[in-house]
C-alpha positions in Angstrom: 104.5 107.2 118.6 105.1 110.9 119.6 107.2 112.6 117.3 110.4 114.3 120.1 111.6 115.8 117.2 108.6 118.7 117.0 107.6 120.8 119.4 104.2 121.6 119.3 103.7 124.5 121.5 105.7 127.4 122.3 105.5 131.4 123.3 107.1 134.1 122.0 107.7 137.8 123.4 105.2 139.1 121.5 102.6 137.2 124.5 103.8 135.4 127.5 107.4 133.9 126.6 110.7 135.9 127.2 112.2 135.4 123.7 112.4 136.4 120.3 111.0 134.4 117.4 114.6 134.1 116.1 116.2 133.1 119.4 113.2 130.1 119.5 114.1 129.2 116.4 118.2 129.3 117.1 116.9 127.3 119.8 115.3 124.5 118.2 117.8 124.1 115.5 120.2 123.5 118.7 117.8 120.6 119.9 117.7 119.0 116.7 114.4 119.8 116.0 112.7 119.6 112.5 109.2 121.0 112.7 108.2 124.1 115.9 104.6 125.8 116.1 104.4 128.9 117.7 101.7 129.0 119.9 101.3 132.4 121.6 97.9 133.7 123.6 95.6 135.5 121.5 92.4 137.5 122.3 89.8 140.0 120.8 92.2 142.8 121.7 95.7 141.7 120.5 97.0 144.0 118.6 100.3 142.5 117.4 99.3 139.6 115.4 100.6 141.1 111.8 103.7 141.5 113.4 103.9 138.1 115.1 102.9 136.3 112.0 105.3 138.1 109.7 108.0 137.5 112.2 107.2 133.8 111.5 107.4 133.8 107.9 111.0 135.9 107.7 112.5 133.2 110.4 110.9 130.3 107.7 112.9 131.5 105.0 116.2 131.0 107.0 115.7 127.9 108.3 115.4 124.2 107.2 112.9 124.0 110.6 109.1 123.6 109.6 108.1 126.4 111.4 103.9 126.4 112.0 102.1 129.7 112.5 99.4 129.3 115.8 97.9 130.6 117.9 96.5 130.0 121.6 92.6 130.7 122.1 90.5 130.5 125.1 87.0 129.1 125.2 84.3 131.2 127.0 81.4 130.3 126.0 78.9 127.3 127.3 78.3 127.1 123.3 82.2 126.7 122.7 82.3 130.0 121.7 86.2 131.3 121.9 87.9 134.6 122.6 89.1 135.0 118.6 91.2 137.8 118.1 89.8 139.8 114.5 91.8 138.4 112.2 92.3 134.7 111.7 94.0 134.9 108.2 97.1 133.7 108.1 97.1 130.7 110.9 98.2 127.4 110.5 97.1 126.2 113.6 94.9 126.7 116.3 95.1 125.6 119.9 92.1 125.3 122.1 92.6 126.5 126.1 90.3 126.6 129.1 91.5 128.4 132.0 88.0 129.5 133.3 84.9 127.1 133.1 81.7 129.3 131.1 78.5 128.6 132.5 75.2 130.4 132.0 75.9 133.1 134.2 79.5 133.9 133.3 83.0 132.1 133.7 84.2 131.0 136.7 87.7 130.4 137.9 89.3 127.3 139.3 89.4 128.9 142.6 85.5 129.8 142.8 84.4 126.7 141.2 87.2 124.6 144.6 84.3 127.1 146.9 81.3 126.4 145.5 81.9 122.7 145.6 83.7 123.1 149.0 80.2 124.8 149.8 78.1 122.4 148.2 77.1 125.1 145.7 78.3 122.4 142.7 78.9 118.9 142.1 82.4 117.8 141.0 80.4 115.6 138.1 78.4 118.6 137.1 81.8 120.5 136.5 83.3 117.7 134.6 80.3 117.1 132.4 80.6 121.2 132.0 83.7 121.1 130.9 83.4 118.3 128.7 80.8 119.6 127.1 82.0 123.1 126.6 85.7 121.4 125.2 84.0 119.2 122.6 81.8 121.9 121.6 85.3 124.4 121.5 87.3 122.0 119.2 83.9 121.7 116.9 83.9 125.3 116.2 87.4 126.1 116.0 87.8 123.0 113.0 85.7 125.2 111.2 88.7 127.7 110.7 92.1 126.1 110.8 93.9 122.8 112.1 93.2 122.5 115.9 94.9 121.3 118.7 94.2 120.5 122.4 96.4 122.4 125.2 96.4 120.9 128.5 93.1 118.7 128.1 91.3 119.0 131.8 93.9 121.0 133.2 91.4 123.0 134.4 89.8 120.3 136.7 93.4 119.6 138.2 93.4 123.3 139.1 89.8 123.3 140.6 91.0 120.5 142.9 88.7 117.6 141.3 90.6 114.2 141.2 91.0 112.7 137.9 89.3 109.4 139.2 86.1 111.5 139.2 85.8 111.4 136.0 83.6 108.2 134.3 85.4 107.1 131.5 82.3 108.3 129.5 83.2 111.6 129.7 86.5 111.0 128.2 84.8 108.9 125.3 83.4 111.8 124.4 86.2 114.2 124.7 88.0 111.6 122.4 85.3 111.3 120.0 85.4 115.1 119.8 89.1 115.2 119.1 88.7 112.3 116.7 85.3 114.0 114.1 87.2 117.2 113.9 90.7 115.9 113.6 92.2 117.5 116.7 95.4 116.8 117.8 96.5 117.0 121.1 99.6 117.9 122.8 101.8 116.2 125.4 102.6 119.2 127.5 106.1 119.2 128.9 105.4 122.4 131.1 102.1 121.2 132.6 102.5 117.3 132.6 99.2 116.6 131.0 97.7 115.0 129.7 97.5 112.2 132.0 98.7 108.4 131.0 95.0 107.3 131.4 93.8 110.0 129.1 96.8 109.3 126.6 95.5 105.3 126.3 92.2 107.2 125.4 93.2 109.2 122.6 95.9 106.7 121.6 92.7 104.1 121.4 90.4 106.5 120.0 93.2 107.1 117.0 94.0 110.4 118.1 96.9 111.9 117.1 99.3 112.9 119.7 102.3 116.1 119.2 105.2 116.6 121.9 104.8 119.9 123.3 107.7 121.8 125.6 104.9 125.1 126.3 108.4 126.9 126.4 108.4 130.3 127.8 112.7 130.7 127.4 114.4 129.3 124.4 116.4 127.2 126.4 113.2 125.1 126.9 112.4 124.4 123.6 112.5 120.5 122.7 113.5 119.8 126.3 111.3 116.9 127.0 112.2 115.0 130.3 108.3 114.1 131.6 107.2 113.5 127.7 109.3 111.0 127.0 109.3 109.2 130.4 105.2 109.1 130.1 105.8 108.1 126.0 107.7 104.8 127.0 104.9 103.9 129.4 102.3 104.7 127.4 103.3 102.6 124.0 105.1 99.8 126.2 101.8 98.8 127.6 100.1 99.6 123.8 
């Protein structure tokens, strides 16, 4: 079952969210919550992650929540390569995004990969096996460093207008098996509704592990989980 008493991805001030590490936490301990990874965007040229880190570590030693120290990190490479920031001491986790889809000649974005297919340029399979590809080869390398987790698995399709009954159910036996060799877990995202029930029978089948996740931006979000839970009871009462 997902656990809806962890929260498995949220943002802080220090990246995209709107509040503190303390006022997350305040948060969660409101919700009931026993365990909360902090998840914020990282990159070659973030500066703050000493700070953010330590912030993390002074709110652990006031609170009976297990508070997890992670990180977001985009893939860019068609190798899996990912945008690592300098430092990767210190993480507990690691969570694997894809928000633009590397290809030889550079990354494309949702919105020029919906033109070249609209212009026959690409094939909606080739972009799927792309992406596959590039994910499976993402969590590989990032194992390699720290705990890993999925964000938003094939969001990026969604965004580049490419129905999810495009994609063979091979494909997603091998994003599965990917997630399942390197011991990724993936999350259940609240914020983004993903991933989909189809792809939760996967991982669920595969023996994937599974982690609620709010993607909270405002401490009132954290733990909120309205569209995880609804999909949860489907999910396991068809299991």
């Amino acid at each position: 079952m997902i656990d809806l008493s962890a929260d498995g991805h949220v943002h802080t001030a220090f990246s995209s969210g709107r509040d503190s590490v303390n006022a997350l936490v305040a948060s969660a301990e409101r919700a009931g919550l026993t365990e909360m990874t902090f998840a914020d965007r990282v990159g070659p040229d973030t500066s703050w992650l000493g700070p953010y880190l330590s912030s993390i570590q002074r709110a652990q030693q006031r609170t009976e929540l297990v508070l997890r120290r992670g990180v977001e990190v985009e893939a860019i490479g068609i190798d899996g390569w990912l945008a690592f920031p300098s430092d990767l001491s210190g993480l507990e986790v690691i969570s694997v995004g894809l928000s633009r889809l590397p290809l030889p000649a550079g990354l494309l974005t949702a919105d020029a990969v919906l033109s070249a297919i609209d212009g026959g340029a690409m094939r909606p399979q080739d972009v799927i096996d792309q992406l596959v590809t590039v994910t499976a080869l993402a969590v590989e390398r990032v194992s390699r460093y720290a705990p890993t987790r999925l964000a938003r698995p094939l969001d990026f399709l969604n965004r580049a207008g490419i129905d999810e009954a495009l994609i063979p159910d091979a494909a997603i036996g091998e994003l599965v098996a990917a997630c399942r060799a390197n011991g990724t877990v993936v999350e259940v995202s609240e914020r983004h509704r993903l991933p989909s029930e189809r792809l939760i029978r996967a991982f669920i089948g595969g023996g994937v592990k599974l982690v609620a996740a709010s993607d909270a931006h405002r401490a009132s979000e954290v733990g909120q989980y309205r569209h995880v839970r609804e999909v949860a009871a489907s999910v396991y009462a068809a299991v």
